[in-house]
C-alpha positions as CSV (number, residue, x, y, z in Angstrom):
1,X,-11.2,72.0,16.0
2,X,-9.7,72.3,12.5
3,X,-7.4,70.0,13.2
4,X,-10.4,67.3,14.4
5,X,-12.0,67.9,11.5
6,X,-8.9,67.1,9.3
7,X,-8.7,63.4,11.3
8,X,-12.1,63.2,10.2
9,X,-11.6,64.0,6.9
10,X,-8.7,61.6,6.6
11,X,-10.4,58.8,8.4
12,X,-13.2,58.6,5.8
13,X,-10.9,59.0,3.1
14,X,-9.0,56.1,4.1
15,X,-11.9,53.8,4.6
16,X,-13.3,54.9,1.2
17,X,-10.4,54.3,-0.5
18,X,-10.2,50.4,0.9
19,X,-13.6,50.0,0.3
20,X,-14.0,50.9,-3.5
21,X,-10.0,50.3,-4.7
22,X,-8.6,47.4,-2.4
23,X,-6.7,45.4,-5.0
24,X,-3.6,43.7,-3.3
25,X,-4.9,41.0,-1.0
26,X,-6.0,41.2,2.5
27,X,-4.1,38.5,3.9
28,X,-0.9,38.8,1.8
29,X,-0.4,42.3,0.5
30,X,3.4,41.3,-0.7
31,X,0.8,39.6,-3.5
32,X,1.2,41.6,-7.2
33,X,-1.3,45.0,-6.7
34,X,-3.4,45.1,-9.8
35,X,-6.2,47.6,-11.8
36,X,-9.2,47.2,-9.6
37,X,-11.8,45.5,-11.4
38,X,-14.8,47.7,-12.6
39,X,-17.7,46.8,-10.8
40,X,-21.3,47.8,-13.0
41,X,-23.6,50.1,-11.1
42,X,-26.8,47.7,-12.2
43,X,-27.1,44.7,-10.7
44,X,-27.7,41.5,-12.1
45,X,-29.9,38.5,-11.0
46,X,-27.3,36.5,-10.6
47,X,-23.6,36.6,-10.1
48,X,-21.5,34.0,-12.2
49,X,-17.8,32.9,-13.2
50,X,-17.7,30.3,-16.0
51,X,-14.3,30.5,-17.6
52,X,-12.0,28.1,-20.3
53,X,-10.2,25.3,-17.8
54,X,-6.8,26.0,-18.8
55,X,-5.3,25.5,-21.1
56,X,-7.3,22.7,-22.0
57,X,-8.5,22.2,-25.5
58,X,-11.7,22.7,-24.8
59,X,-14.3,25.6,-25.8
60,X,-16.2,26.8,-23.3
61,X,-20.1,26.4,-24.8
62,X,-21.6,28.2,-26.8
63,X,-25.5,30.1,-26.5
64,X,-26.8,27.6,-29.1
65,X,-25.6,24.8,-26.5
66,X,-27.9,23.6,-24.0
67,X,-27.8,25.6,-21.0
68,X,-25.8,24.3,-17.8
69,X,-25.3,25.8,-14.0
70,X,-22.8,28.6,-14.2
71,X,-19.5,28.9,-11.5
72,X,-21.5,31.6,-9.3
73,X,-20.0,33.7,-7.1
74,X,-22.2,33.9,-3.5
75,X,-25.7,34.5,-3.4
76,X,-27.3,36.5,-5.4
77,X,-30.2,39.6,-4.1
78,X,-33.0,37.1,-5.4
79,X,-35.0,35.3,-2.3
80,X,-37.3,34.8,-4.8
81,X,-35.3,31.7,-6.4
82,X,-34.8,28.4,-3.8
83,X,-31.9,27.1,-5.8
84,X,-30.1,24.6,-4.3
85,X,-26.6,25.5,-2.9
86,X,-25.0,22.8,-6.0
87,X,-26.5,25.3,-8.7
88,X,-24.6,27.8,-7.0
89,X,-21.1,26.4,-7.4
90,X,-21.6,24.2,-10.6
91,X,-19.8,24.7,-14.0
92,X,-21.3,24.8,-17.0
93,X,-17.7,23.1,-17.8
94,X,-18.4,20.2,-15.8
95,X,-20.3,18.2,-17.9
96,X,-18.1,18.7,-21.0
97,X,-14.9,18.0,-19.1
98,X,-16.1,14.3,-18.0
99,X,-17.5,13.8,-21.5
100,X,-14.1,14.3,-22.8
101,X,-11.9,13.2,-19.7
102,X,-10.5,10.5,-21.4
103,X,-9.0,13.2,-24.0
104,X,-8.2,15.4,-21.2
105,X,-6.5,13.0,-18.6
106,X,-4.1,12.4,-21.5
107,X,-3.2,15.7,-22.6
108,X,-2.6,16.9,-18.8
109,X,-0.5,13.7,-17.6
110,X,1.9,15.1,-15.7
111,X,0.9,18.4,-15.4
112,X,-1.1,17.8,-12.1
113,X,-2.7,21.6,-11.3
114,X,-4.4,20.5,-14.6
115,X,-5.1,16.7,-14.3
116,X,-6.6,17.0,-11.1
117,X,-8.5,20.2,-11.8
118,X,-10.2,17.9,-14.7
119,X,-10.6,15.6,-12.4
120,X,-12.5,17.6,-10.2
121,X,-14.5,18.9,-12.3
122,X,-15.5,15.6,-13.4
123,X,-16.4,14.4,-9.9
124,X,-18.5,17.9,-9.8
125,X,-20.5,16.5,-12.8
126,X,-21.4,13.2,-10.8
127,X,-23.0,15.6,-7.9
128,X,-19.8,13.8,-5.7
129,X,-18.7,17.5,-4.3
130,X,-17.1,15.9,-1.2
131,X,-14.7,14.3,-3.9
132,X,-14.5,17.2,-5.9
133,X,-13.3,19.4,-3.5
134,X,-10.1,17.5,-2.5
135,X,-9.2,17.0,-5.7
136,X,-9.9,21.1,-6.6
137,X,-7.1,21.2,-3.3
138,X,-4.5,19.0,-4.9
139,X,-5.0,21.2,-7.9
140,X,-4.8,24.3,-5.3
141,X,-1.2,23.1,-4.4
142,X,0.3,23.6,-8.0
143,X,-1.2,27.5,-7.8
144,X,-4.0,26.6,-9.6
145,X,-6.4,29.4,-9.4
146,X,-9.4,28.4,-11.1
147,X,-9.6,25.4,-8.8
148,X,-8.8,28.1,-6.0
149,X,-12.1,30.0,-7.1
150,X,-13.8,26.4,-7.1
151,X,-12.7,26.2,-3.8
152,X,-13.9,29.5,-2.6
153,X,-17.4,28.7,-3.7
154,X,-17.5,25.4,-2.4
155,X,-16.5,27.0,1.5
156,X,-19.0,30.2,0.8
157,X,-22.0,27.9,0.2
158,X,-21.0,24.7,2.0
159,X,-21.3,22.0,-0.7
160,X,-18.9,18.9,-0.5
161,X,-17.0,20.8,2.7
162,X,-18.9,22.5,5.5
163,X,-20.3,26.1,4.6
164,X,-17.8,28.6,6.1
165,X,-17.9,32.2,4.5
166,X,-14.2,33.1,5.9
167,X,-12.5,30.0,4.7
168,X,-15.1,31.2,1.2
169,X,-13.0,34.6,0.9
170,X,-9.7,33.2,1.9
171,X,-10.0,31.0,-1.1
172,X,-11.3,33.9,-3.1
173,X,-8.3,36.5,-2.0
174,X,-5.8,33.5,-3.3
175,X,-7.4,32.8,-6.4
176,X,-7.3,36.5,-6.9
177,X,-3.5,36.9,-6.1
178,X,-2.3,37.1,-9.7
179,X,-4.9,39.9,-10.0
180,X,-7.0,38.6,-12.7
181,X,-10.2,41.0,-13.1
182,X,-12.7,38.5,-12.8
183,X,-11.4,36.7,-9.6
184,X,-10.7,40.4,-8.1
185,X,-14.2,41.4,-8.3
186,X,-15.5,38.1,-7.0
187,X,-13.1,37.9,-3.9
188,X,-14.5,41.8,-3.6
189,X,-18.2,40.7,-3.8
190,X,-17.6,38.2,-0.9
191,X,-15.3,41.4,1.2
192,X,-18.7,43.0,0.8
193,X,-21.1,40.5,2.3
194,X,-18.7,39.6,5.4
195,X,-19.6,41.3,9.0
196,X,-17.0,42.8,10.8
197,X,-15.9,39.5,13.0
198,X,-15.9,37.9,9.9
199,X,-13.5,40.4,8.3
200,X,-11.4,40.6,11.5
201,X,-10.4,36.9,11.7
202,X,-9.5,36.8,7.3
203,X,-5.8,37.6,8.5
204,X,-5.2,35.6,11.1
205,X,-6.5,32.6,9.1
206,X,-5.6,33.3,6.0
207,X,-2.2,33.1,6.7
208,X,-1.8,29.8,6.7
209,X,-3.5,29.1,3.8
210,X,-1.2,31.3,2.1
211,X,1.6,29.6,3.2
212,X,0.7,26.3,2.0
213,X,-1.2,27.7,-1.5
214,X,0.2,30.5,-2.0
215,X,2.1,31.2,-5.2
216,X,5.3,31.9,-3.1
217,X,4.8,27.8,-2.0
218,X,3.2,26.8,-5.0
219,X,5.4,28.1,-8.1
220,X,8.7,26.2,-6.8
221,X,6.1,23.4,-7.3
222,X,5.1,24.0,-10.3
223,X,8.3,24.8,-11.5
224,X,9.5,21.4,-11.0
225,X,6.3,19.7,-12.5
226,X,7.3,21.5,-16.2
227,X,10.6,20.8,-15.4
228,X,10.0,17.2,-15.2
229,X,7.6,17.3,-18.6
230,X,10.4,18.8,-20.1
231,X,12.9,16.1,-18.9
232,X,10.4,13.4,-19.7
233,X,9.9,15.1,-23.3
234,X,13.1,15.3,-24.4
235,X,13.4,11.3,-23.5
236,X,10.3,10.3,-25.2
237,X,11.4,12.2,-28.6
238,X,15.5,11.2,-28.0
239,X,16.2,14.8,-28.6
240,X,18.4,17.3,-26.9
241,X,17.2,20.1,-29.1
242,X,14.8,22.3,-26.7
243,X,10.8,22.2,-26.9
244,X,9.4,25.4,-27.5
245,X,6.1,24.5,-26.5
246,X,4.9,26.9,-24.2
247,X,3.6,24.3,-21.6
248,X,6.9,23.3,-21.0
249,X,7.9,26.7,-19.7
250,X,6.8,28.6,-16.5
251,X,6.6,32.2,-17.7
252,X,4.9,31.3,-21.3
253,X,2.7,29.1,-19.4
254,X,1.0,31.5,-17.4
255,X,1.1,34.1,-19.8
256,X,-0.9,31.7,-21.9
257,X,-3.1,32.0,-18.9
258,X,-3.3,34.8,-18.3
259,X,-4.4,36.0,-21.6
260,X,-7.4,33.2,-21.0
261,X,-8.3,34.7,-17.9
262,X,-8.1,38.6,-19.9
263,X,-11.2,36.7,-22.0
264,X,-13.7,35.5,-19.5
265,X,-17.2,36.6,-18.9
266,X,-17.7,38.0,-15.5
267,X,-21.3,38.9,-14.3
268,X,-21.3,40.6,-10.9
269,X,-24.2,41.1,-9.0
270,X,-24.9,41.6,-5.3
271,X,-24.8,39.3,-2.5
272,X,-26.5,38.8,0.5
273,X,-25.0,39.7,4.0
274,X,-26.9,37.1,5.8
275,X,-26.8,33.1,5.3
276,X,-29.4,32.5,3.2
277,X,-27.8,30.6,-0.2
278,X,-30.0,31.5,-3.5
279,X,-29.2,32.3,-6.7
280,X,-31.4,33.0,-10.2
281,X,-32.9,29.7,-11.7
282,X,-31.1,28.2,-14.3
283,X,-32.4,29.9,-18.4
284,X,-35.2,27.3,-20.2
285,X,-33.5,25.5,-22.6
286,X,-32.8,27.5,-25.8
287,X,-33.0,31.0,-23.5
288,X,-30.6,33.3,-24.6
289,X,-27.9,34.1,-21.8
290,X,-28.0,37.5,-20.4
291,X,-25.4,39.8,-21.9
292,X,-22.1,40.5,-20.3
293,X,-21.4,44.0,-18.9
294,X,-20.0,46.2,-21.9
295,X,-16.6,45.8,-20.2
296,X,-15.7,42.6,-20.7
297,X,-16.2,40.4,-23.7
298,X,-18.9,37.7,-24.2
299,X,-17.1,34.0,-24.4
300,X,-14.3,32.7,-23.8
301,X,-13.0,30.7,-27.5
């Protein structure tokens, strides 16, 4: 009997400890384990993402701006609210990035996890999500995990691609693979809101998603692509002395990003465990935005 009860024990031990600390992924666990993210015991109305597009020049706006559509994670515990599912996976980024693409396709020639995550985004502001989402992939290819995160919203609520919520987390667990606190607790709000089939079939078809987008397939990639700028910059300028410019270099390069990443405002709410798709309206113009959790700082500069 004692011995029954220690399986017991055990058993619920186990599944606790997946449930509240799971920080390597689900589909890869090879991928770097991370802090877990902490999750606030009050929810929110809403659940959003809205970080920097790095390393672009660009500041994400401010409270005084007018207010846009947030990057939200999956629906949020309002049924009140009959957003549409575009609110839902919009960027308050969007707009600015096609105001200034002109700027931006210059500085990121070349560099195509950023050019055609720009790009994207820009398609996103026309409402052409179809569009948007291939172009979020290409992006994808280069390790590119903000346009992984994209991606991940897009599947979850089925805007531009058809709505599937496994194909949602599978995006969500690779944009999460670095371990960057506000992807981690997104890809763990989705884990929350998936049935049991659901969760059963994220390894068998994750896997190939890995392999193709994966940081394993996608840093040789990207590798190359800054190797390639830095060939290209040394013709342009006739030099053979080095560039120290961090976007020339792999491991500045994402340490530049991942200090970005360290400065994002996360809201996490709840999320339905059924289909239904809403989220909190968008603030009145000149509404003050809520106020981040305590934990993590208010925007991105």
């Amino acid at each position: 009997m004692r011995r029954i009860w220690g399986l017991v024990l055990f058993a619920a031990a186990f599944a606790s400890a997946d449930a509240s600390a799971q920080t390597t992924s689900r589909i890869s666990p090879s991928a770097p384990s991370q802090a877990a993210p902490s999750m606030p015991e009050s929810t929110t109305a809403s659940e959003s993402i809205d970080p920097l597009p790095m390393p672009a020049p660009v500041e994400a706006p401010s409270a005084d701006a007018d207010p846009a559509p947030s990057a939200g994670a999956p629906a949020s515990t309002d049924t009140t609210a009959s957003v549409p599912p575009e609110l839902a996976v919009a960027s308050a980024t969007d707009a600015a990035t096609a105001a200034d693409f002109d700027f931006l396709s210059w500085y990121s020639d070349g560099y195509y996890n950023e050019y055609y995550r720009f790009k994207a985004a820009r398609e996103a502001s026309k409402g052409d999500w179809a569009h948007a989402a291939r172009l979020f992939e290409i992006a994808a290819r280069y390790g590119d995990k903000y346009s992984q995160h994209r991606l991940s919203l897009i599947r979850w609520h089925g805007v531009g691609a058809p709505k599937d919520r496994i194909e949602g987390y599978i995006w969500a667990d690779l944009a999460a693979e670095r371990g960057y606190p506000p992807l981690l607790a997104i890809r763990e709000k989705m884990w929350e809101a998936l049935t049991l089939e659901e969760r059963a079939a994220v390894p068998v078809r994750g896997k190939p998603r890995y392999a193709k987008y994966g940081d394993a397939a996608a840093m040789p990639l990207f590798r190359g692509m800054l190797a390639r700028q830095r060939a290209r910059h040394f013709l342009l300028i006739r030099s053979t002395v080095p560039s120290k410019l961090p976007r020339f270099y792999p491991d500045s390069y994402m340490a530049q990003e991942a200090r970005s990443w360290k400065k994002i405002r996360v809201d996490i709410g709840d999320i339905q465990r059924d289909d239904a798709t809403a989220s909190s309206p968008a603030p009145e113009k000149g509404a003050a935005p809520d106020p981040p959790p305590a934990a993590e700082k208010a925007t991105p500069r």
